[in-house]
PyMOL Python script that loads the backbone (N, CA, C, O; Angstrom):
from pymol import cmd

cmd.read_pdbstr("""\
ATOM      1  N   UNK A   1      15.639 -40.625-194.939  1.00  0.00           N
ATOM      2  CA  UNK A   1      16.456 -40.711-196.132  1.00  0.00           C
ATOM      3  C   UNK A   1      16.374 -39.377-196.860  1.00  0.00           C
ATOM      4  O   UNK A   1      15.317 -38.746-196.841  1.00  0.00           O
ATOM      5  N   UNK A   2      17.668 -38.832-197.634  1.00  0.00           N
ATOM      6  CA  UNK A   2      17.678 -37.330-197.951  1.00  0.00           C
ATOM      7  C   UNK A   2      16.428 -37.661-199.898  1.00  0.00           C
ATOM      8  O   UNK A   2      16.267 -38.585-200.696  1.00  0.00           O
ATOM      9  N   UNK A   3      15.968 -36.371-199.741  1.00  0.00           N
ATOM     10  CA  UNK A   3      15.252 -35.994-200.733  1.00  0.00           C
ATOM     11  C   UNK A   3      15.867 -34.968-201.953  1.00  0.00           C
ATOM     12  O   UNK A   3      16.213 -33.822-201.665  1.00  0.00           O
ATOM     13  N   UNK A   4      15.958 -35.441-203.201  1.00  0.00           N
ATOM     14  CA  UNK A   4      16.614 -34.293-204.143  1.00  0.00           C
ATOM     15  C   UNK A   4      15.270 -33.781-205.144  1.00  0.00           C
ATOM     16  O   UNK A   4      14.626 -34.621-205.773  1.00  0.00           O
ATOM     17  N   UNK A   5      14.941 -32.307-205.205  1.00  0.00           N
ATOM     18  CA  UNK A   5      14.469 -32.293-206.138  1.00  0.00           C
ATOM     19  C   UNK A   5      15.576 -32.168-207.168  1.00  0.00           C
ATOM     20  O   UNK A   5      16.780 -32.015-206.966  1.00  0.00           O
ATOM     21  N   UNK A   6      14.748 -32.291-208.612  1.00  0.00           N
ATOM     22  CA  UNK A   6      15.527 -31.655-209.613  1.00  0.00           C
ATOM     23  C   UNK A   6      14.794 -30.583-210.162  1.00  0.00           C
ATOM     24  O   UNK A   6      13.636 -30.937-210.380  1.00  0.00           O
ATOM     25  N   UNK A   7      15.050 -29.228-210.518  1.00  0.00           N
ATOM     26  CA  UNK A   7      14.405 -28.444-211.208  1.00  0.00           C
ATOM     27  C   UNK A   7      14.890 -28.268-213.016  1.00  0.00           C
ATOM     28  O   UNK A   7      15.785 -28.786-213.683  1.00  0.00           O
ATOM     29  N   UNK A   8      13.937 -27.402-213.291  1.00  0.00           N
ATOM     30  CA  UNK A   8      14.257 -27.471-214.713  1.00  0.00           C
ATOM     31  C   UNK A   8      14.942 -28.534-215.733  1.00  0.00           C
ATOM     32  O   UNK A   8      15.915 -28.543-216.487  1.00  0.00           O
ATOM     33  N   UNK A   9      14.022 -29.325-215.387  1.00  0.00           N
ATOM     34  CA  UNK A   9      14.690 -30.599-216.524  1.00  0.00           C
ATOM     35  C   UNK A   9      13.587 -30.591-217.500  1.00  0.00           C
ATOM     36  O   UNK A   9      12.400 -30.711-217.196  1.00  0.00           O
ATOM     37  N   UNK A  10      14.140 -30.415-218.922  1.00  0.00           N
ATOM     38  CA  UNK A  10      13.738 -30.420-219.960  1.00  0.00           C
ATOM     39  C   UNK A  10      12.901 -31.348-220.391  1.00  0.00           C
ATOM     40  O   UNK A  10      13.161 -32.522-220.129  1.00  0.00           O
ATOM     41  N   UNK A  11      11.551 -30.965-221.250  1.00  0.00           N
ATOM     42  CA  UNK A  11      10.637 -32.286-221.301  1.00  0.00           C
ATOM     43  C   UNK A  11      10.834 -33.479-222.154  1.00  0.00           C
ATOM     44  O   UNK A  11      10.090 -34.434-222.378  1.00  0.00           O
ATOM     45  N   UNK A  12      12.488 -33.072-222.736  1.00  0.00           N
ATOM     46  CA  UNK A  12      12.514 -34.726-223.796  1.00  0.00           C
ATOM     47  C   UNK A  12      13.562 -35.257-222.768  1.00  0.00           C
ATOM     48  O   UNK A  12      13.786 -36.467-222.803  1.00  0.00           O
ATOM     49  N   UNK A  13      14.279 -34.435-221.789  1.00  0.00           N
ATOM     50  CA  UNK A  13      15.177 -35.450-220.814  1.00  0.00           C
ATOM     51  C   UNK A  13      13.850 -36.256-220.070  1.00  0.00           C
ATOM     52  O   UNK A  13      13.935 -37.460-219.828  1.00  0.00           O
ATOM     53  N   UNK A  14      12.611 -35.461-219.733  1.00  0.00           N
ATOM     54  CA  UNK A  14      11.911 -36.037-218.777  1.00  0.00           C
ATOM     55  C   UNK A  14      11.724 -37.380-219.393  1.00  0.00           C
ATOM     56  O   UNK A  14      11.946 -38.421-218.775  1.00  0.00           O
ATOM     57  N   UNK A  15      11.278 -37.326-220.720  1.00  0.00           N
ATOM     58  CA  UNK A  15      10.589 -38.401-221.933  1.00  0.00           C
ATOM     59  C   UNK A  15      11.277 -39.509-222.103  1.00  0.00           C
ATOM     60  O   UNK A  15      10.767 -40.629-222.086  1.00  0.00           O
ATOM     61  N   UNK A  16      12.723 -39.223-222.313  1.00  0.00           N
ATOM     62  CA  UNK A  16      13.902 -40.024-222.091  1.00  0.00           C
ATOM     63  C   UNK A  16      14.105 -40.877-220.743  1.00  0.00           C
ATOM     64  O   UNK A  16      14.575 -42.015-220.726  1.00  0.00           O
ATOM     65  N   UNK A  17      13.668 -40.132-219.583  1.00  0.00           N
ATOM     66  CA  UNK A  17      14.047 -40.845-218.458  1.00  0.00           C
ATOM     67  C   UNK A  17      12.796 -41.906-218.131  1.00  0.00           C
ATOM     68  O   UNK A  17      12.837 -42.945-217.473  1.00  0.00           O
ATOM     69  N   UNK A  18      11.791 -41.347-218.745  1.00  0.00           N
ATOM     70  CA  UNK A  18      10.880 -42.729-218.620  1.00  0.00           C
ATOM     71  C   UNK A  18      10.759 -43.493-219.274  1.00  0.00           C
ATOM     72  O   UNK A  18      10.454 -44.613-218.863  1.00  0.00           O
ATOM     73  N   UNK A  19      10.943 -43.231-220.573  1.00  0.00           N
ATOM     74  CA  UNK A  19      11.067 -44.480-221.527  1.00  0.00           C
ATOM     75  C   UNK A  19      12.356 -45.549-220.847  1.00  0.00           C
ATOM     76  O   UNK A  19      12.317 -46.759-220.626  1.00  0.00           O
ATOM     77  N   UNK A  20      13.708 -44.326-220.587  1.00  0.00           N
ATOM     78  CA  UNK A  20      14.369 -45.410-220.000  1.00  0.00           C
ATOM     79  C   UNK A  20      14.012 -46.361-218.586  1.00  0.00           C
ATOM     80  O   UNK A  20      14.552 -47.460-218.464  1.00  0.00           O
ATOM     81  N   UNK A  21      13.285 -45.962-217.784  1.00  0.00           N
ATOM     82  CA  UNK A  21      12.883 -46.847-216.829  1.00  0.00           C
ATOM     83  C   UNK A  21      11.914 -47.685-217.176  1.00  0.00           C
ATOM     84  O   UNK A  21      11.666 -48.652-216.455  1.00  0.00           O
ATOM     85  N   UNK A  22      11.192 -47.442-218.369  1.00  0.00           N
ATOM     86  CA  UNK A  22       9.881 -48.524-218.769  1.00  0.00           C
ATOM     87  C   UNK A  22      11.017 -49.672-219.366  1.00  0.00           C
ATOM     88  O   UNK A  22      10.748 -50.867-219.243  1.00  0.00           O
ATOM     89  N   UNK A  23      12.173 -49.284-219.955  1.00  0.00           N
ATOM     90  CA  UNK A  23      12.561 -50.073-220.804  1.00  0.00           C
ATOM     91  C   UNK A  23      13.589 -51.115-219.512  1.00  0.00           C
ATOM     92  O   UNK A  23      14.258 -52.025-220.003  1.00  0.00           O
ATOM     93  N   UNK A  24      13.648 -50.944-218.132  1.00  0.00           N
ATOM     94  CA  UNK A  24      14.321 -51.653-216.983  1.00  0.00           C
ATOM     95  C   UNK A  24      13.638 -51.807-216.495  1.00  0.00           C
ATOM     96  O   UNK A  24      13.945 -52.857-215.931  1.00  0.00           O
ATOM     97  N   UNK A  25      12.253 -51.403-216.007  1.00  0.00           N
ATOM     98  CA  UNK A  25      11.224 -52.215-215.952  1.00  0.00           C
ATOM     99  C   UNK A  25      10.932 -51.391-214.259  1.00  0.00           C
ATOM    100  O   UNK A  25      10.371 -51.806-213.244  1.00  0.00           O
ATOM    101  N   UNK A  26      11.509 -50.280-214.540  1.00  0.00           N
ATOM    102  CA  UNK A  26      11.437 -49.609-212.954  1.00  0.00           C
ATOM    103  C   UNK A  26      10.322 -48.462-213.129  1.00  0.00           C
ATOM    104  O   UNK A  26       9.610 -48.415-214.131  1.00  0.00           O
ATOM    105  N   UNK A  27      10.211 -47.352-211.851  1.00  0.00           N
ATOM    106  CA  UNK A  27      10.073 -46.413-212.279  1.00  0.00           C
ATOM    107  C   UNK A  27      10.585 -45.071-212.528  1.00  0.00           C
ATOM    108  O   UNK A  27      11.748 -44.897-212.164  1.00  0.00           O
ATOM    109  N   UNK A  28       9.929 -43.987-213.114  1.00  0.00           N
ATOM    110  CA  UNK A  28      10.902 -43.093-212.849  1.00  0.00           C
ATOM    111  C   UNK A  28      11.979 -42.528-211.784  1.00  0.00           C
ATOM    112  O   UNK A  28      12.997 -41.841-211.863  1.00  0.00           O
ATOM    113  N   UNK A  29      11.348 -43.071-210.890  1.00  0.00           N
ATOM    114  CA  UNK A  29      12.013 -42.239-209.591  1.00  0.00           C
ATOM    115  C   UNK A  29      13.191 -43.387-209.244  1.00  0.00           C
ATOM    116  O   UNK A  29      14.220 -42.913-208.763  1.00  0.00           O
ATOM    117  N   UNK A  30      13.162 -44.595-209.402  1.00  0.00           N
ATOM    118  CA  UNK A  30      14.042 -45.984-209.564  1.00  0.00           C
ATOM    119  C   UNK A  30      15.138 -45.690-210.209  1.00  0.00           C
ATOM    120  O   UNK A  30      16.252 -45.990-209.780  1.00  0.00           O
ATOM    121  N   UNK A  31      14.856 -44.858-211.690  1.00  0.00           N
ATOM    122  CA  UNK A  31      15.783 -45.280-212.494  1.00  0.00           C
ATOM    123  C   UNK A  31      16.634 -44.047-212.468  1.00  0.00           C
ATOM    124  O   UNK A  31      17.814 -44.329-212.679  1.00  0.00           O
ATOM    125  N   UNK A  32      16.461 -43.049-212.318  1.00  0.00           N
ATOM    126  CA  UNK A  32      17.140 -41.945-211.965  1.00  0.00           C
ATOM    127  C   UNK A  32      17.726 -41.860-210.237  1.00  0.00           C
ATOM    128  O   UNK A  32      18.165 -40.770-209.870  1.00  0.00           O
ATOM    129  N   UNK A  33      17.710 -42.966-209.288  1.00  0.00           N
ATOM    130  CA  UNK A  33      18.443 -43.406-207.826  1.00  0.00           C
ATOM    131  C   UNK A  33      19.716 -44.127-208.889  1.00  0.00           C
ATOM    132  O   UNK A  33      20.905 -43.874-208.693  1.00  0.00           O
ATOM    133  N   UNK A  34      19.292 -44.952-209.901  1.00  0.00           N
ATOM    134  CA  UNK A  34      20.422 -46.188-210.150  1.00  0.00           C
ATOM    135  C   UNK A  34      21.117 -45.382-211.098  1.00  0.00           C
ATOM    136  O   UNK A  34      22.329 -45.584-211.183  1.00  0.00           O
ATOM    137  N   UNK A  35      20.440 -44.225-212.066  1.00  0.00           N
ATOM    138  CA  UNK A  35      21.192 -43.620-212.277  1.00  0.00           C
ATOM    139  C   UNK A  35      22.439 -42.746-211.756  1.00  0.00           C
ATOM    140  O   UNK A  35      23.582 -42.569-212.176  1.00  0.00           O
ATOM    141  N   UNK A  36      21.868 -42.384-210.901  1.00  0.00           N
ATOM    142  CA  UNK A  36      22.888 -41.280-209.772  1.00  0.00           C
ATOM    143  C   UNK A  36      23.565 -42.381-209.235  1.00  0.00           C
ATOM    144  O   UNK A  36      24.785 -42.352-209.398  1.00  0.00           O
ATOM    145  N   UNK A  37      23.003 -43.553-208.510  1.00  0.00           N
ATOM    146  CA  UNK A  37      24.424 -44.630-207.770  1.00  0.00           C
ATOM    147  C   UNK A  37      25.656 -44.722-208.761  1.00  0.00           C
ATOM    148  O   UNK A  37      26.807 -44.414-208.451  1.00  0.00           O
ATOM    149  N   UNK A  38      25.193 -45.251-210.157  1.00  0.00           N
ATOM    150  CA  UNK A  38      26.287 -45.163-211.052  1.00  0.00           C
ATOM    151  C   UNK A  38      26.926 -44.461-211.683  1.00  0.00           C
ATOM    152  O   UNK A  38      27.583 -44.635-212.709  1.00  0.00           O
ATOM    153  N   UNK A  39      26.690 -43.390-210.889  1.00  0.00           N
ATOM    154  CA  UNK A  39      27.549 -41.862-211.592  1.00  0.00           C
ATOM    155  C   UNK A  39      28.064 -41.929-210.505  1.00  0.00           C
ATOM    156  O   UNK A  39      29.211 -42.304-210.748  1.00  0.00           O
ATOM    157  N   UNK A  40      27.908 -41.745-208.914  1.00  0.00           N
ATOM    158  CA  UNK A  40      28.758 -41.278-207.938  1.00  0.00           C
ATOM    159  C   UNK A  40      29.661 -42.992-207.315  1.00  0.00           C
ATOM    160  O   UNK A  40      30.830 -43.090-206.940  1.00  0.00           O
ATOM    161  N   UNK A  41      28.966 -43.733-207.375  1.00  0.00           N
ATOM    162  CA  UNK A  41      29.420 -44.991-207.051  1.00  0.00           C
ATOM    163  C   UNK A  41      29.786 -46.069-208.420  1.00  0.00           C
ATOM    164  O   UNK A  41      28.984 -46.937-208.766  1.00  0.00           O
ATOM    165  N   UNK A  42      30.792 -45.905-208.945  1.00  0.00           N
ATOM    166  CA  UNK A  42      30.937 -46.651-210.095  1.00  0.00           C
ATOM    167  C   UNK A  42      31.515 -48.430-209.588  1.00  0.00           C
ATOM    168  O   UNK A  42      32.357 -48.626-208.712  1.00  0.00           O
ATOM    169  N   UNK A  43      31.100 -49.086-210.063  1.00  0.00           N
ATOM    170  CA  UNK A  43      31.530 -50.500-209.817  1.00  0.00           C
ATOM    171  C   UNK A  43      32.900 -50.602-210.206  1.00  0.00           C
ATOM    172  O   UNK A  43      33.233 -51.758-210.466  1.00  0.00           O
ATOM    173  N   UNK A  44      33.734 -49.798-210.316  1.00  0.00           N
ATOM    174  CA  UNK A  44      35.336 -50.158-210.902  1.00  0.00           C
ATOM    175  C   UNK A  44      36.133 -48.958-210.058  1.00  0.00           C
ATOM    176  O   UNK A  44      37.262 -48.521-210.282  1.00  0.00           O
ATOM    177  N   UNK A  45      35.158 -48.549-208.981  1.00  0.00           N
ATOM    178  CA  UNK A  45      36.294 -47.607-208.054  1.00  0.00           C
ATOM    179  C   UNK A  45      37.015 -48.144-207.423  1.00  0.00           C
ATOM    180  O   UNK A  45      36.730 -49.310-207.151  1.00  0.00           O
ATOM    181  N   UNK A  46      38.230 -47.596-206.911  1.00  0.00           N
ATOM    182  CA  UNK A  46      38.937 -48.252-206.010  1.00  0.00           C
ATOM    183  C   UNK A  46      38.468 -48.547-204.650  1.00  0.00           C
ATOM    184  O   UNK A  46      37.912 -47.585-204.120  1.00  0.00           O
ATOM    185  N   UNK A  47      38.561 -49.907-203.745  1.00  0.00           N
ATOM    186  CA  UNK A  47      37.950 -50.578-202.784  1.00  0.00           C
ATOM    187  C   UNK A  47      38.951 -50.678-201.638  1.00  0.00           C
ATOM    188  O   UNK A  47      39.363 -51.830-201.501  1.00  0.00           O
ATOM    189  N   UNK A  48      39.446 -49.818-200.798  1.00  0.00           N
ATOM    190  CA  UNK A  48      40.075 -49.887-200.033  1.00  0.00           C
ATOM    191  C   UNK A  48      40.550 -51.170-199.204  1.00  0.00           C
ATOM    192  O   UNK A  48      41.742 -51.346-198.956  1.00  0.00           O
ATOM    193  N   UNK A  49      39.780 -51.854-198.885  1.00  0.00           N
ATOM    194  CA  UNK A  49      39.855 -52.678-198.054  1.00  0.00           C
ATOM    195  C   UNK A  49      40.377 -54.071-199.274  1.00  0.00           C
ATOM    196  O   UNK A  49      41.345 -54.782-199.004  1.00  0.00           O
ATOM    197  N   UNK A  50      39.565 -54.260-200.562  1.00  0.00           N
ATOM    198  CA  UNK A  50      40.469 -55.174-201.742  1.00  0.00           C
ATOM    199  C   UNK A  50      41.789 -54.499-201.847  1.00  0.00           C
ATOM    200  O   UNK A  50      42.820 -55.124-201.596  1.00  0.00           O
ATOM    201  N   UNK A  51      41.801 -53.495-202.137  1.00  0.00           N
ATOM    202  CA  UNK A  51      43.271 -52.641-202.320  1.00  0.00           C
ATOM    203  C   UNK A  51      44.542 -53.317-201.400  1.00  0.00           C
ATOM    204  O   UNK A  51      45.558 -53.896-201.784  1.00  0.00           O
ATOM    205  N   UNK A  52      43.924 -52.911-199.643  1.00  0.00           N
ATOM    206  CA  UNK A  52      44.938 -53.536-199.145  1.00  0.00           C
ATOM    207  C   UNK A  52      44.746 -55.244-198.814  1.00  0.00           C
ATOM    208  O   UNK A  52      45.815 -55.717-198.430  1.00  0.00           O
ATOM    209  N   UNK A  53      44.035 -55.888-198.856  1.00  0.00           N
ATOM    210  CA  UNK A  53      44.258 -57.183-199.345  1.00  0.00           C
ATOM    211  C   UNK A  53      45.011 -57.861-200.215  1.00  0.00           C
ATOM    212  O   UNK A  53      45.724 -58.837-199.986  1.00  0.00           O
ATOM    213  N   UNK A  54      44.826 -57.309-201.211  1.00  0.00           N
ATOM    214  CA  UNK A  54      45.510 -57.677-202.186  1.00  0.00           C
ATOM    215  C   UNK A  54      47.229 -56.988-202.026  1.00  0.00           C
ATOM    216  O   UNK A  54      48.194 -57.529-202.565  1.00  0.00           O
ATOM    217  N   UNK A  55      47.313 -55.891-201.296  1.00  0.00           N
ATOM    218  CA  UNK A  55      48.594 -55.652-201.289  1.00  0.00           C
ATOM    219  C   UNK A  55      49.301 -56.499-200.152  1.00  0.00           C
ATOM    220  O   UNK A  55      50.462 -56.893-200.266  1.00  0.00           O
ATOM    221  N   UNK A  56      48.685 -56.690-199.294  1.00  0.00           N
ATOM    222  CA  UNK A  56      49.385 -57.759-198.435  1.00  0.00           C
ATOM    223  C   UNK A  56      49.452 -59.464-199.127  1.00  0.00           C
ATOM    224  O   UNK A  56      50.267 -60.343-198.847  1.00  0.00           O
ATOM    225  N   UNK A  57      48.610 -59.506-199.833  1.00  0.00           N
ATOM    226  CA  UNK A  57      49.131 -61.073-200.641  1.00  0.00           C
ATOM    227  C   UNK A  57      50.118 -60.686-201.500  1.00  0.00           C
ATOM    228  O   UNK A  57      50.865 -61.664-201.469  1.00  0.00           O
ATOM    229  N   UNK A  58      50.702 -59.739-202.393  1.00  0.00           N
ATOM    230  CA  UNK A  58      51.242 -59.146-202.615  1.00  0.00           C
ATOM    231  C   UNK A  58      52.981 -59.215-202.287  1.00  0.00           C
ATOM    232  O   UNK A  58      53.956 -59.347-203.027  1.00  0.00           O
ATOM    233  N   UNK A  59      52.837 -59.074-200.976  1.00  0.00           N
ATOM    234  CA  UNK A  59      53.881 -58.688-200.125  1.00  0.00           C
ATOM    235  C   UNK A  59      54.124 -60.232-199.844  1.00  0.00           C
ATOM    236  O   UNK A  59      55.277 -60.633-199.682  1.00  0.00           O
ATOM    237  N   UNK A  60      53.282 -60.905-199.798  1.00  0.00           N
ATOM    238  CA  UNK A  60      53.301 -62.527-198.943  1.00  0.00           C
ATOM    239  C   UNK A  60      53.076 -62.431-197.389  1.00  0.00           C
ATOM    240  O   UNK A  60      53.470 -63.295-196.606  1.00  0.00           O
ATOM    241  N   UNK A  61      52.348 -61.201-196.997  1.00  0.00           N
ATOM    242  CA  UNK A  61      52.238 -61.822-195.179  1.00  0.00           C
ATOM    243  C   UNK A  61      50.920 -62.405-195.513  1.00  0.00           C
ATOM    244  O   UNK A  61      50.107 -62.285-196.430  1.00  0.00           O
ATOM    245  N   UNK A  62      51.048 -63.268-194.121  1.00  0.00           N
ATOM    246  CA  UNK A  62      50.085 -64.690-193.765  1.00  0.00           C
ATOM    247  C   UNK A  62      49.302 -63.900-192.783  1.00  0.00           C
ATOM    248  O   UNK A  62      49.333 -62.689-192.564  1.00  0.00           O
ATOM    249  N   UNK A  63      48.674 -64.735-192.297  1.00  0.00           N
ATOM    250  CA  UNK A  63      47.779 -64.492-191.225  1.00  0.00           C
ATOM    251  C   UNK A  63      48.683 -64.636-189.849  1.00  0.00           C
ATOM    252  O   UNK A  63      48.678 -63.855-188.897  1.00  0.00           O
ATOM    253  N   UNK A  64      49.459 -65.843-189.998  1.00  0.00           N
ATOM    254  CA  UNK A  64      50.406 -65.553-188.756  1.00  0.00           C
ATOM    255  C   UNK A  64      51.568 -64.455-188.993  1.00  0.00           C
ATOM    256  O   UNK A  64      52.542 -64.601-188.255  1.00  0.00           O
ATOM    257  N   UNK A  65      51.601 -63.772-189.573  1.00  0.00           N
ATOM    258  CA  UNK A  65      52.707 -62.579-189.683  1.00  0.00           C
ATOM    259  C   UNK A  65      51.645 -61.503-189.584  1.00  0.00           C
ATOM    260  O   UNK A  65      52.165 -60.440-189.922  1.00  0.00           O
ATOM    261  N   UNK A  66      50.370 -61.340-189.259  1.00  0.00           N
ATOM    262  CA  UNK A  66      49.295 -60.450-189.158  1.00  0.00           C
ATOM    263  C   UNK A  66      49.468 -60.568-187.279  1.00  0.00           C
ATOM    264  O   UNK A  66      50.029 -59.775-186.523  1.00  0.00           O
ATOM    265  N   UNK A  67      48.845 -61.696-187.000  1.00  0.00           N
ATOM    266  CA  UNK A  67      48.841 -62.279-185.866  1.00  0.00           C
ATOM    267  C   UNK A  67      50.178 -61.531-184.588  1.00  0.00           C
ATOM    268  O   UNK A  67      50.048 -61.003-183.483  1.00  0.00           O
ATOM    269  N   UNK A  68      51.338 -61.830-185.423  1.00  0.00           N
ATOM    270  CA  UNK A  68      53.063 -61.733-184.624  1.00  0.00           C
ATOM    271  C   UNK A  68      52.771 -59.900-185.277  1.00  0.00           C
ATOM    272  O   UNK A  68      53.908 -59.824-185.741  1.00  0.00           O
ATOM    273  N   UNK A  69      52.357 -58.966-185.508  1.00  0.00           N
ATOM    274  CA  UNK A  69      52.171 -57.327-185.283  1.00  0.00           C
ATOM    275  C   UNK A  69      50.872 -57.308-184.683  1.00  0.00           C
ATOM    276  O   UNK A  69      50.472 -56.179-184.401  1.00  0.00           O
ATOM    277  N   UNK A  70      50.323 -57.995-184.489  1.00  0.00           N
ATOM    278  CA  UNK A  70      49.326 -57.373-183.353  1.00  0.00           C
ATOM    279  C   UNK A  70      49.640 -57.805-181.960  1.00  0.00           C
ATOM    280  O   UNK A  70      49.519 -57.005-181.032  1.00  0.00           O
ATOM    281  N   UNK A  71      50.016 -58.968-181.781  1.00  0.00           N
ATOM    282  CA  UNK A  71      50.631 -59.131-180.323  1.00  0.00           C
ATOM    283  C   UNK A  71      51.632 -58.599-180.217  1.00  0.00           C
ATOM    284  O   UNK A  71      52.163 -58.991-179.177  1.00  0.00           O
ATOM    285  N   UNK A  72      52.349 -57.749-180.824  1.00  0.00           N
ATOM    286  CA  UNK A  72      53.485 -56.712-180.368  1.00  0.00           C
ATOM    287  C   UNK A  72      53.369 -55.409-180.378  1.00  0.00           C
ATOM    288  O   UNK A  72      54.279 -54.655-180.032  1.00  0.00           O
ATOM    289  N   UNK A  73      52.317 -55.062-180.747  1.00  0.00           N
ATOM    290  CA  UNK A  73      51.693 -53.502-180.986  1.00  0.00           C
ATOM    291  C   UNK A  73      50.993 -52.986-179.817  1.00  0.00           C
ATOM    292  O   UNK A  73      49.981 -53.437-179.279  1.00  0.00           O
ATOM    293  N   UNK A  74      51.705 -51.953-179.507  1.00  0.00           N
ATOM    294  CA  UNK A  74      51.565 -51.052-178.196  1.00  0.00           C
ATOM    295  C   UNK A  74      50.401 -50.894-178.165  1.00  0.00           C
ATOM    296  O   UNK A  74      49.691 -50.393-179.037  1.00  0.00           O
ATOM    297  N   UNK A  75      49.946 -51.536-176.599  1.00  0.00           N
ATOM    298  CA  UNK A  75      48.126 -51.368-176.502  1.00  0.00           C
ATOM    299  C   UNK A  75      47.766 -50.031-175.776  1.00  0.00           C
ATOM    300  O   UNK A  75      46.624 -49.595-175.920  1.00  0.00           O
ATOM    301  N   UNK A  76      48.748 -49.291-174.936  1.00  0.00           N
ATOM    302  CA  UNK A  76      48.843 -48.666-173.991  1.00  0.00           C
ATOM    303  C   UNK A  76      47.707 -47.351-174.519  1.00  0.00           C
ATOM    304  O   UNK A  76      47.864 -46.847-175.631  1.00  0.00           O
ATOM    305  N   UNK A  77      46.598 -46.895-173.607  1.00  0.00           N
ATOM    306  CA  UNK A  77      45.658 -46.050-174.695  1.00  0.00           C
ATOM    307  C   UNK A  77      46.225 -45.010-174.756  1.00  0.00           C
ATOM    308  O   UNK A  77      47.131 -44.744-173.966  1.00  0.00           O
ATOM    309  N   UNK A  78      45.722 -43.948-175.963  1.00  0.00           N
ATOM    310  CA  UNK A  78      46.271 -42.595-176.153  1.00  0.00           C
ATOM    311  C   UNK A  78      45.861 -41.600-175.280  1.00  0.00           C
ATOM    312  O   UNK A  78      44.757 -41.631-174.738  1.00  0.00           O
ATOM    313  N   UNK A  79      46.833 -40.548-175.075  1.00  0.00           N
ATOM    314  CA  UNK A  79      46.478 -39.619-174.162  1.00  0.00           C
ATOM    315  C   UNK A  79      45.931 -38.408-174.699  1.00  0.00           C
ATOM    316  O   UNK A  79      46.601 -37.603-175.345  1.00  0.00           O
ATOM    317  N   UNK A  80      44.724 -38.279-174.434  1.00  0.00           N
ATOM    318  CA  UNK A  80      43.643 -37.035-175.084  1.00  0.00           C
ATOM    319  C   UNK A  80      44.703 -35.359-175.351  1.00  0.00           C
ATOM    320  O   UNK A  80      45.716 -35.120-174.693  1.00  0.00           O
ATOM    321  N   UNK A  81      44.360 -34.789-176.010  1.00  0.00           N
ATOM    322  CA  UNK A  81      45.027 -33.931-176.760  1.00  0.00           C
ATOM    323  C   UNK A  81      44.350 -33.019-175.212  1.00  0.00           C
ATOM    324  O   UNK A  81      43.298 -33.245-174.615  1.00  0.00           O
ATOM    325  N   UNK A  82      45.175 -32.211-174.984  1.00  0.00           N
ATOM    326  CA  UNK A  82      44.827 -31.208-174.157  1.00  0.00           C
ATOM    327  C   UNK A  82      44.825 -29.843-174.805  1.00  0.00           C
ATOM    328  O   UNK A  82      46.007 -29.660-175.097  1.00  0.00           O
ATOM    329  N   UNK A  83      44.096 -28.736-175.203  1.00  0.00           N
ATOM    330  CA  UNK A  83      43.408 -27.541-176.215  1.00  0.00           C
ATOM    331  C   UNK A  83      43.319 -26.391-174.881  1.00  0.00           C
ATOM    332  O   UNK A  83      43.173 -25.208-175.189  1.00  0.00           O
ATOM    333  N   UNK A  84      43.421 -26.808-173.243  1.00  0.00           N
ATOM    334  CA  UNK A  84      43.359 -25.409-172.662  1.00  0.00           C
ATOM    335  C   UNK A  84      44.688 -25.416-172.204  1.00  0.00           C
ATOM    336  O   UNK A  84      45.288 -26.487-172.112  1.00  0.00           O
ATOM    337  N   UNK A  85      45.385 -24.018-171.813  1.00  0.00           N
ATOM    338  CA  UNK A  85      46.444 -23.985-171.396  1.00  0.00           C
ATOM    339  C   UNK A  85      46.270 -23.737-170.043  1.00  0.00           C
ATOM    340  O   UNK A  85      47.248 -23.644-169.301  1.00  0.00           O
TER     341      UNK A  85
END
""", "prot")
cmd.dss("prot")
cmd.show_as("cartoon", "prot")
cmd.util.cbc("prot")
cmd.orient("prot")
């Protein structure tokens, strides 16, 4: 699993970051992971896979109108890109 230091962090951010993990009941090193998840991973990003779910209920296809494009969709495999001449 990757390792971050942080350098130069100031000693009332340090003071701050433990009080805030005493006060969640973690530790420092806990509360500054859940910190960073919820800065780069926010719970209200867009979810690709809800996104298109919801756009196909949306639209109204079923599962059998899912079903009738995959049994008609060309299985035949792709032919590798050729790069020498």
């Amino acid at each position: 699993m990757p390792a971050v230091t942080i350098r130069n962090l100031s000693a009332e951010a340090h003071r701050a970051l433990k009080v805030r993990a005493a006060q969640h009941g973690r530790s420092a090193e806990a509360e500054m992971r859940a910190i960073l998840e919820a800065a780069v991973r926010p719970a209200e990003r867009l979810r690709l896979g809800s996104a298109l779910s919801a756009l196909s209920r949306t639209a109204g296809l079923t599962n059998a109108d899912l079903e009738t494009l995959d049994r008609s969709r060309d299985r035949t495999p792709a032919v590798p890109l050729s790069l020498v001449q």
